[in-house]
C-alpha positions in Angstrom: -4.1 17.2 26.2 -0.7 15.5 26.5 2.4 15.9 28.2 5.4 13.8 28.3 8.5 13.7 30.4 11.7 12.6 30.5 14.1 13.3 33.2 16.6 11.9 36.0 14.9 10.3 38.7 14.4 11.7 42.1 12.0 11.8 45.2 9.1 13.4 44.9 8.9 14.2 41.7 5.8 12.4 41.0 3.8 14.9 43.8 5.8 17.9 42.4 4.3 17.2 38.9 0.6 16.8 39.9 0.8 19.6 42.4 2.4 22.2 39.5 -0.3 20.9 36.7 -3.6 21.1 39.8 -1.9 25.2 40.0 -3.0 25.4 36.7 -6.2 23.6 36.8 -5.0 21.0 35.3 -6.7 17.7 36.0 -5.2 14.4 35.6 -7.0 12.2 33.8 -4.5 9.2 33.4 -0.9 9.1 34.2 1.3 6.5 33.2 5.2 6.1 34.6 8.4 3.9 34.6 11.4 4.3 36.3 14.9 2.8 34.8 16.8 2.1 37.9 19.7 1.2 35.9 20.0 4.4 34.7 18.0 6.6 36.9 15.6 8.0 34.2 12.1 8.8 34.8 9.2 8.5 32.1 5.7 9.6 32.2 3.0 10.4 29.7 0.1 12.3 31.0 -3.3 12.8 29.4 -4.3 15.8 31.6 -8.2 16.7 29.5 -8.7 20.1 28.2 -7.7 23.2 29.7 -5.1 26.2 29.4 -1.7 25.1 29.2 -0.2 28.8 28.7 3.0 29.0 31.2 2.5 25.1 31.8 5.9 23.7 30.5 7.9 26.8 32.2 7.0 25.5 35.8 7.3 22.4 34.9 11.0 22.9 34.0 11.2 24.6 37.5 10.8 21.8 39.4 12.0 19.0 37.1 15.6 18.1 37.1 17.9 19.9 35.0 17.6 18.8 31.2 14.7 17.3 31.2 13.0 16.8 28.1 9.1 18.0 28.4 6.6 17.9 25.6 3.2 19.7 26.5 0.1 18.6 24.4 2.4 17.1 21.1 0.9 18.0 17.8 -1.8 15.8 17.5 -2.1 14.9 14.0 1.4 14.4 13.1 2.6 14.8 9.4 4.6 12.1 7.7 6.2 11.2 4.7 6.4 7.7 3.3 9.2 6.0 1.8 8.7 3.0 -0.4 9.9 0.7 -2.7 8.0 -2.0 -4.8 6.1 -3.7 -2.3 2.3 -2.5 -1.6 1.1 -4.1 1.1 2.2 -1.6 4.2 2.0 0.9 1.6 -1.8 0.5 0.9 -2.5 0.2 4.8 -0.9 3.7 5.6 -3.1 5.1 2.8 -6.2 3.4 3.6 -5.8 4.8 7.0 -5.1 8.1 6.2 -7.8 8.2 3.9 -10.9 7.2 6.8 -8.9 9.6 9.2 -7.3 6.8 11.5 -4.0 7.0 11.1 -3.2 9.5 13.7 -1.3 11.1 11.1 -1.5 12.5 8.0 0.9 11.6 4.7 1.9 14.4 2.9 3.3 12.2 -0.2 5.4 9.0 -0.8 8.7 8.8 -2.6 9.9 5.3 -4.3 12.6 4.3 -6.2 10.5 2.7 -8.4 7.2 3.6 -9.9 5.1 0.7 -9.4 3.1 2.0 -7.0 2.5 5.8 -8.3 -0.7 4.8 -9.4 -2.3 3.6 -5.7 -1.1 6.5 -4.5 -2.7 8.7 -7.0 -5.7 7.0 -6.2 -5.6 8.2 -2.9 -4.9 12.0 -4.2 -1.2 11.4 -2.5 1.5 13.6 -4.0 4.1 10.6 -5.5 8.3 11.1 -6.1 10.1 8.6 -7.8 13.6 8.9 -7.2 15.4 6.1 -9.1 18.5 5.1 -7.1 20.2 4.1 -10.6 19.8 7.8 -12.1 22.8 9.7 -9.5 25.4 8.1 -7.1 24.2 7.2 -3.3 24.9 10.5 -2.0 23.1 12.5 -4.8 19.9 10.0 -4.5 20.3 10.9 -0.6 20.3 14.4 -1.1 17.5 14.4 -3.4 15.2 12.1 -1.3 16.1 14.5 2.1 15.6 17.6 -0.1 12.1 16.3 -0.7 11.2 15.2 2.2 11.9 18.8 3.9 9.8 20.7 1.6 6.9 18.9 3.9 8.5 19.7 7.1 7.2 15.7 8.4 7.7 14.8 11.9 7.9 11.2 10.9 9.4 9.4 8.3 8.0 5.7 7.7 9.5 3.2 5.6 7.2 1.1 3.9 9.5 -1.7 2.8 11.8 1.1 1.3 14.8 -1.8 0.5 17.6 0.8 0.9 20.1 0.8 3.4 20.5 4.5 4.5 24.3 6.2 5.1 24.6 7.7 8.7 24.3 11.3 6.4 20.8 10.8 6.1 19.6 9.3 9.4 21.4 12.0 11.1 18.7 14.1 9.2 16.3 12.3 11.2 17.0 11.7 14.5 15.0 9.0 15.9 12.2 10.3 13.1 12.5 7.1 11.2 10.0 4.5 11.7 11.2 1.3 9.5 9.5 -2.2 9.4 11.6 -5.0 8.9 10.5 -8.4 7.8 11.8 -10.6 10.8 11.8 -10.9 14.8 14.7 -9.1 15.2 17.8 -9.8 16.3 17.2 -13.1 14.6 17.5 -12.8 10.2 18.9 -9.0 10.2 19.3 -8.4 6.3 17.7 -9.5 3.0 15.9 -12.1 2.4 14.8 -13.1 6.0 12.2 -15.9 5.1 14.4 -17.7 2.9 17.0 -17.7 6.1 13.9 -18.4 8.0 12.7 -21.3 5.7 16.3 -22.8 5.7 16.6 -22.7 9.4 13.1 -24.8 10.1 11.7 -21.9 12.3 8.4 -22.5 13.8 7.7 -18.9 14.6 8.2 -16.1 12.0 7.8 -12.5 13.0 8.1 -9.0 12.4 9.8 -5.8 13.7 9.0 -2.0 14.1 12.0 -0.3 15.2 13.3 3.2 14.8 16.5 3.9 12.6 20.0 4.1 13.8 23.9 4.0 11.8 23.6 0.1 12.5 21.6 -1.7 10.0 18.6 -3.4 11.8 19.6 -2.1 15.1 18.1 0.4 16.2 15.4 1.1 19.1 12.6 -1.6 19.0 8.7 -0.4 18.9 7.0 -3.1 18.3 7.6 -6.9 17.7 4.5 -9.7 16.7 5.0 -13.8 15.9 2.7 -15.7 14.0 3.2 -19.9 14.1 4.4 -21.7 11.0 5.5 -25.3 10.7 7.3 -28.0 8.0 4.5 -27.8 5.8 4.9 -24.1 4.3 7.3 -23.1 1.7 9.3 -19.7 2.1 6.9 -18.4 -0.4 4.0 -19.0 2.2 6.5 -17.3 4.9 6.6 -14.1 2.7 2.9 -14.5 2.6 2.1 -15.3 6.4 5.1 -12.4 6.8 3.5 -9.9 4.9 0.4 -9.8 7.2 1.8 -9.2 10.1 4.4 -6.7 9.0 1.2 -4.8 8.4 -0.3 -5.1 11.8 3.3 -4.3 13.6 3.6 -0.8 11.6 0.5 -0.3 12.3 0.5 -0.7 15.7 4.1 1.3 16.0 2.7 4.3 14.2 -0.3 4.4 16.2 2.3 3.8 19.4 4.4 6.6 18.4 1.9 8.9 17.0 -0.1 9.2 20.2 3.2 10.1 21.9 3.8 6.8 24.1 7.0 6.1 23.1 10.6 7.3 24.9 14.1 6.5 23.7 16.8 6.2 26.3 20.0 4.9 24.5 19.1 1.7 22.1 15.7 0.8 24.1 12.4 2.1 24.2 9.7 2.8 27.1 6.3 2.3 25.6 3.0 3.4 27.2 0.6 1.0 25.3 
């Protein structure tokens, strides 16, 4: 089982934690922990085996400082909804995954403004939306998408190279619930068409970016970041290519992150237990 924490710092609270989990027979099996002296937050993930956890989160909040956010044993399977657009390569990842059960999570459909890839999806048995953004102005589309997305009550939203920028309205829905990939090392190439800024620049590293959405476009808390070499010889067509790969393996590797609960979010930053 799993519990995380998130609190002020203080002395002691390290022993106070162990000592109220060993009163309920709880035995640590890993324990991982970061203070922000900057800000004086505390993070720990605990894996603490199997066992009852029936009044564990009440004495935790007894000796834990006031508002401190405490998740015992997370859902382990989380359920998530996929949002995509034309492109199938993150797409066909997440439902290869999901369908050999090692996701960590399990999709409950995708919606696309497009239908190009209904029919990958159906393959998979994957209940498909396509909600055209040309059919209803933004806020309608919006409205439509979230209304969709809460008949299967997710705990995760990915975007799998959904190209929409999303109004405040919606991320609000969501509150650090959207997982989006974006095709660059961010800061560096926020917007569209990243490898062609990349190619015109002369980069010798491309990259990609998991990152949690926020009101700012490209902005918002980083998960996960990988770079892959490239030099004078490839086009930007072979930087989409090159790109592609490894925005697969950084989604990946932020969903797993965040789906094992070893993620926190203090402000615009994450802490990540890896």
């Amino acid at each position: 089982m799993i519990i995380v924490i998130q609190c002020q710092d203080k002395v002691g609270l390290v022993a106070a934690i162990s000592s109220t989990l060993a009163k309920h027979l709880l035995n640590i099996v890993s324990m991982r922990e970061h203070v922000d002296h900057n800000e004086n937050i505390f993070f720990t993930r605990l894996d603490v085996g199997d066992g009852d956890i029936a009044g564990v989160e009440e004495s935790l909040r007894k000796i834990l400082p006031e508002g401190a956010y405490i998740a015992v044993n997370p859902e382990p399977v989380k359920k998530v909804v996929v949002l995509a657009t034309k492109e199938y390569h993150c797409l066909s990842d997440i439902l290869i995954r999901n369908h050999f059960g090692t996701l960590g999570a399990s999709v409950q459909c995708v919606i696309a403004n497009h239908d190009k890839l209904q029919n990958i999806c159906e393959r998979f048995d994957i209940p498909f939306f396509c909600i055209s953004h040309e059919s209803a102005d933004k806020a309608a589309f919006e409205e439509n998408i979230i209304g969709t997305i809460k008949k299967y009550t997710p705990d995760y939203v990915v975007l799998a190279k959904y190209m929409r920028i999303l109004s405040p309205r919606f991320v609000a829905e969501f509150p650090m619930k959207i997982i989006n990939i974006h095709h660059s090392f961010l800061p560096a190439f926020i917007g569209a068409n990243p490898y062609k800024q990349a190619f015109e620049r002369g980069v010798k590293l491309i990259g990609a970016t998991a990152h949690y959405v926020s009101d700012e476009l490209d902005e918002g808390p980083i998960i996960a970041q990988q770079i892959v070499p490239v030099n004078h010889s490839y086009s930007w067509k072979d930087m989409v290519k090159a790109g592609q790969e490894v925005e697969t393996a950084v989604l990946a590797k932020a969903m797993k992150l965040v789906f094992e609960d070893r993620v926190f979010v203090h402000k615009n930053k994450t802490v990540v237990f890896e």
